[in-house]
C-alpha positions in Angstrom: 126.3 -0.5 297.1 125.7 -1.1 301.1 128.5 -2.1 303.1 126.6 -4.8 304.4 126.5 -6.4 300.3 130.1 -5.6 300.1 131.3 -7.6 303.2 128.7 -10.4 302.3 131.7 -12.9 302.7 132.4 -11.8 305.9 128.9 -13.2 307.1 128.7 -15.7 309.7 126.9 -16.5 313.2 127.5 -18.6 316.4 126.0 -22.4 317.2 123.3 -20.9 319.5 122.2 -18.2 316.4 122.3 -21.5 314.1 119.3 -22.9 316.3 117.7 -19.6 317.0 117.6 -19.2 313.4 116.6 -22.9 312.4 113.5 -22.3 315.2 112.4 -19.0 314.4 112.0 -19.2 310.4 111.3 -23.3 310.7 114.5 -23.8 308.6 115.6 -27.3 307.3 118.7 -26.3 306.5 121.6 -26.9 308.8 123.6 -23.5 306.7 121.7 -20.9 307.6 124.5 -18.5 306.9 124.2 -19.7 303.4 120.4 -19.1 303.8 121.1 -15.6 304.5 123.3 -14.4 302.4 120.7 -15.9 299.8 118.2 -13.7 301.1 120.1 -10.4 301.4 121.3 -10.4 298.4 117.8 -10.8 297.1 117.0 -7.8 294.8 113.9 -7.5 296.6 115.1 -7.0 300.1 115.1 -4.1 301.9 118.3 -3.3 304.0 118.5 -0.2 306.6 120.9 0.2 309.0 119.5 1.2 312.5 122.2 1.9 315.6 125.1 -1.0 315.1 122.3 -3.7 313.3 121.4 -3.9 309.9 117.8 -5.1 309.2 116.8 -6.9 306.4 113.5 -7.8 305.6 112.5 -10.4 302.3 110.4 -12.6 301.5 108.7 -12.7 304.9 111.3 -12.7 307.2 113.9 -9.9 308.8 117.3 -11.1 309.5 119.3 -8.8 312.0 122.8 -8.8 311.1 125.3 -6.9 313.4 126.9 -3.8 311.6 130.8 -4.2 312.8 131.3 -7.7 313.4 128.8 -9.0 310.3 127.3 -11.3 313.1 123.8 -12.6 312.1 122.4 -12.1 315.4 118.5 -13.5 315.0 116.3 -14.3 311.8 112.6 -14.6 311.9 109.0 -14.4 310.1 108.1 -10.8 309.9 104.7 -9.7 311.2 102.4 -8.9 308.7 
């Protein structure tokens, strides 16, 4: 298992990632820490880490989550 799915708990992000978030992927929600953990722990979602980020692209979108802190640092629709 990825240490990203084992510290899934530890997940969390600041106000101004909430509205990043919220814009980018057109959210309704007001949890979008919620929404992500949701989505990473997708089966189908592919997780790689790169440098201190991990990347995680489902369902159409790639959530960049930071590697030490397990910051979500920006969410949005992945190009097709």
């Amino acid at each position: 298992m990825n240490h990203l799915i084992e510290n899934i708990d530890k997940l969390h992000t600041t106000e101004m990632g909430t509205e990043r978030i919220k814009r980018n992927c057109q959210l309704e929600t007001d949890d979008v820490v919620q929404w992500s953990r949701v989505q990473i722990l997708d089966e189908t979602a592919k997780i790689e880490m790169a440098g201190k980020n991990w990347y995680v692209t489902v369902g159409g979108y790639k959530i960049t989550v930071n590697a030490h802190s397990y910051t979500i640092i920006t969410a949005h629709k992945a190009k097709a």
